[in-house]
C-alpha positions as CSV (number, residue, x, y, z in Angstrom):
1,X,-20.8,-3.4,2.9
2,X,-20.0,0.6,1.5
3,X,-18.8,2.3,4.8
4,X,-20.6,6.2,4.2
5,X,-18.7,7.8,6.6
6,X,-14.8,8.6,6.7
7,X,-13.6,8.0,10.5
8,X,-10.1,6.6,10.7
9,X,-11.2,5.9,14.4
10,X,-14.0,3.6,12.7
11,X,-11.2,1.4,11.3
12,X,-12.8,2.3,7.7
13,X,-9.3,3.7,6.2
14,X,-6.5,2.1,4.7
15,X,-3.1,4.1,4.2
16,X,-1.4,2.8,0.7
17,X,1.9,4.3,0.1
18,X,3.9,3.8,-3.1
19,X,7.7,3.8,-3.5
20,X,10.3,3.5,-6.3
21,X,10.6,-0.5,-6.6
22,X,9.4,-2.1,-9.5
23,X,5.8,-3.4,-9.3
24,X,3.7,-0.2,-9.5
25,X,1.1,-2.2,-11.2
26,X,0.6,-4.3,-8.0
27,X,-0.3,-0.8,-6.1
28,X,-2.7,0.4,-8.7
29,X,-4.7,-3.2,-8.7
30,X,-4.4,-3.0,-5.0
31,X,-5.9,0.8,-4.8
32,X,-8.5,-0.3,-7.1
33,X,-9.8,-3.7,-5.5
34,X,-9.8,-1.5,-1.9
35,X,-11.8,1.4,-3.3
36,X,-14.3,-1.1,-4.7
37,X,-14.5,-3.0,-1.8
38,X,-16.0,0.7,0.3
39,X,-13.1,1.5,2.0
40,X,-11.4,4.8,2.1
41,X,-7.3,5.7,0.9
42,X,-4.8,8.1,1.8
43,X,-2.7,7.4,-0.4
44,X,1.1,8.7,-0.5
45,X,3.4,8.7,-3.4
46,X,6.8,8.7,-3.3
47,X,9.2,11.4,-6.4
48,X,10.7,7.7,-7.1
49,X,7.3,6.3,-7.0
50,X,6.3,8.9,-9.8
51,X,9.3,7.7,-12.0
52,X,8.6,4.1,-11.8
53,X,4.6,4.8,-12.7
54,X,5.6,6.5,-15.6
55,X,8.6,3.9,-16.5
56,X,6.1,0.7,-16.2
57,X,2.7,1.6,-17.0
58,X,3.0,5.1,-19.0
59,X,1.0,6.9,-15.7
60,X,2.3,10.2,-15.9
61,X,1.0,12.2,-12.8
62,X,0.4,15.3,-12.0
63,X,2.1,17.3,-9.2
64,X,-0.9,18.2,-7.2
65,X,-2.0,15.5,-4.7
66,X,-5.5,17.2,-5.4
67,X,-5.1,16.7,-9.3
68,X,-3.8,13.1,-8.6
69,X,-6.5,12.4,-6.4
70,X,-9.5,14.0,-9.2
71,X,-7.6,11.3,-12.0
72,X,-8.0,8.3,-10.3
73,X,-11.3,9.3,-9.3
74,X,-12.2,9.5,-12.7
75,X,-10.8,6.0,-13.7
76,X,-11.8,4.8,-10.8
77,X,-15.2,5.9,-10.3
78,X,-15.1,6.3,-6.7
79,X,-17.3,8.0,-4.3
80,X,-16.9,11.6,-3.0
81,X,-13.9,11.6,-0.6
82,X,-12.9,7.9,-0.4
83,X,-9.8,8.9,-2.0
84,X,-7.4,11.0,-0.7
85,X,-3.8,11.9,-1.8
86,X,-1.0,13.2,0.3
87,X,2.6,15.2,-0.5
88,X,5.0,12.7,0.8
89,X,6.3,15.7,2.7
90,X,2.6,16.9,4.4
91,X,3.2,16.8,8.1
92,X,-0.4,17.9,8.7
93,X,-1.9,15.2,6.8
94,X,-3.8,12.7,10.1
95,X,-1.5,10.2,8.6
96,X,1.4,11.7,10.6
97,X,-0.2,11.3,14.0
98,X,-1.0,8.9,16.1
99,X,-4.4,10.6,17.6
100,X,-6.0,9.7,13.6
101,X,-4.0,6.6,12.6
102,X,-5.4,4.3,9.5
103,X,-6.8,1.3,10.4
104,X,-3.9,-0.9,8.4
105,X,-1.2,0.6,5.8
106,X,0.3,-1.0,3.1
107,X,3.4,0.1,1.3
108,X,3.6,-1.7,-2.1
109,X,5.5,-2.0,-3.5
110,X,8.2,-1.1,-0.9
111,X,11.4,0.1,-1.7
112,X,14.5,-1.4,0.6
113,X,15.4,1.8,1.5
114,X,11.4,2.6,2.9
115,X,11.6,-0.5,4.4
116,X,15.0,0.0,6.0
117,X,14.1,3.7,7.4
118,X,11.0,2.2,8.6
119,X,13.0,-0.3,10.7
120,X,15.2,2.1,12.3
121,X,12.6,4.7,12.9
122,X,13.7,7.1,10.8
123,X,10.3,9.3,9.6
124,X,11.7,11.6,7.4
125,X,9.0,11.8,5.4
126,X,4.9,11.0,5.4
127,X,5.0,7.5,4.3
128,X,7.9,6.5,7.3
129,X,6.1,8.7,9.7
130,X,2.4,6.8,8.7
131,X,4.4,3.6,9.2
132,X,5.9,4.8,12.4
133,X,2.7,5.6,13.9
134,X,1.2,1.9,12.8
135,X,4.0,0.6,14.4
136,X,3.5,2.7,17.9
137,X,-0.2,2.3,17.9
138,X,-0.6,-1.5,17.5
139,X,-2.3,-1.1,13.8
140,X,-1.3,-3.4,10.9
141,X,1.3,-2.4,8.7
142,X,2.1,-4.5,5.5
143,X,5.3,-4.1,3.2
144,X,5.8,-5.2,-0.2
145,X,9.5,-5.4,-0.8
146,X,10.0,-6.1,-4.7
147,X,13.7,-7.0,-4.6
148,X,15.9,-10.1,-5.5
149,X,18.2,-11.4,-4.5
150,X,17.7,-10.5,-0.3
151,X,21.2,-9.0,1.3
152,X,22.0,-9.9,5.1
153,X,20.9,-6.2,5.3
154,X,17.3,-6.4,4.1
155,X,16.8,-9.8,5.7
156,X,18.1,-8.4,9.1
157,X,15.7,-5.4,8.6
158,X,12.4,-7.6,7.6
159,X,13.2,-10.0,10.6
160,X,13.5,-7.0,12.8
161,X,10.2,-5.5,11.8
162,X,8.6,-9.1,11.4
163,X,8.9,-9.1,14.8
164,X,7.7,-5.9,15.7
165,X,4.6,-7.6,14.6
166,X,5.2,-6.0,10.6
167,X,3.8,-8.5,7.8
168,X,6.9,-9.2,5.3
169,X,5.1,-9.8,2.1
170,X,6.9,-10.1,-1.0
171,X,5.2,-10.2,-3.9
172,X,5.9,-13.9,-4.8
173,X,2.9,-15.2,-7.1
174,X,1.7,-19.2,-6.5
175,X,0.8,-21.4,-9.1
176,X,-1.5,-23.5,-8.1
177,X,-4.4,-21.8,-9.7
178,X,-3.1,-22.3,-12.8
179,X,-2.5,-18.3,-13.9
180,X,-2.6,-18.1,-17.7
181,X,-2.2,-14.4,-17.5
182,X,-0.2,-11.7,-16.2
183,X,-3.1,-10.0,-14.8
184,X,-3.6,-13.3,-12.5
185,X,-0.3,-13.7,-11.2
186,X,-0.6,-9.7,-10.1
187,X,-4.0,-10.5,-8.7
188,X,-3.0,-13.5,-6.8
189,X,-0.2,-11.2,-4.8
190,X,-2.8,-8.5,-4.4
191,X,-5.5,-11.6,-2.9
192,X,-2.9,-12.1,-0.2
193,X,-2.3,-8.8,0.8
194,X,-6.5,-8.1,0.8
195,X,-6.2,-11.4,2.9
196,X,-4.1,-9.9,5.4
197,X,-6.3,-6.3,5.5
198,X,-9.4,-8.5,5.9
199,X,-11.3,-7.4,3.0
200,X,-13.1,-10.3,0.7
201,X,-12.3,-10.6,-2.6
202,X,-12.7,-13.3,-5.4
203,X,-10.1,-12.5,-7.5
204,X,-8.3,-16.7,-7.6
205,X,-9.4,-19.7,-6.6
206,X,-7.8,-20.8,-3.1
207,X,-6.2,-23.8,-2.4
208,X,-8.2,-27.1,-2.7
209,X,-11.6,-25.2,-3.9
């Protein structure tokens, strides 16, 4: 069901913030299913994020969140207002308090250096801060770290937001389904984290169907 009016107290918006690990093509998919699901983005972009959009999939963007915003309107064909980009360093955007908190955020793919700030409480800029306030406020919060291999550092920093109540997600495609294409193995990572926001989808086959 298309939600027609943008209230983050509704629960009808999702922060997605992008950061500079590899995998940018599992944020775009991800941004793309959500929008054509009816729900609303803020989405946040990180200067590393930029460099790693134009480094894997030749997406050079523009510096003004409002010019980012009108281009993946276009190729995305959303409605009027369901997509909204923020400066990484906006204080004033709702993201960065908790009286107008998103009803989940996702950072994918997450960088260990997001993740890390995010554990300590750091918020020095947008994307921390948005995470910060999911944290404080009870609201789900889902990282994407695309590393490998895992240092006693990041594992100690995933296990202390895991149990903050965080979801740890790494994007670690199954096989079951029998993926003959790239696009499947990106879509079966993005089914899980859609699993975890509570939006349908049919994008694989689940187990035993």
């Amino acid at each position: 069901m298309r939600i027609s009016k943008r209230n983050n107290l509704e629960s009808n918006t999702i922060a997605l913030a992008y950061t500079g690990a590899s995998g940018a093509i599992y944020g775009l998919r991800l941004l793309e299913c959500i929008l054509s699901a009816g729900y609303y983005v803020d989405l946040m972009i990180s200067p590393a994020a930029r460099i790693t959009l134009a480094t894997e999939i030749n997406l050079d963007l523009p510096n003004s969140p409002l010019a980012i915003a009108e281009l993946l309107h276009q190729g995305y064909n959303t409605t009027q207002n369901q997509l909204r980009v923020f400066d990484h360093q906006d204080w004033s955007a709702p993201l960065a308090s908790g009286s107008n908190p998103p009803a989940a955020m996702v950072v994918c793919p997450c960088t260990m250096g997001t993740l890390a700030a995010i554990a300590l409480g750091n918020s020095d800029n947008l994307i921390e801060r948005a995470a910060d306030v999911c944290i404080k406020e009870g609201r789900r919060l889902i990282l994407v770290p695309r590393e490998t291999p895992f240092s006693v550092i990041h594992l100690e920093n995933m296990l202390r937001l895991a149990r903050l109540g965080v979801i740890i997600l790494p994007p670690n495609p199954g096989f079951y389904h029998h993926p003959a294409t790239v696009a499947e193995l990106i879509d079966f990572v993005v089914a899980r984290i859609l699993d975890h926001l509570g939006i349908a989808h049919h994008l694989m086959v689940r187990w035993s169907e």
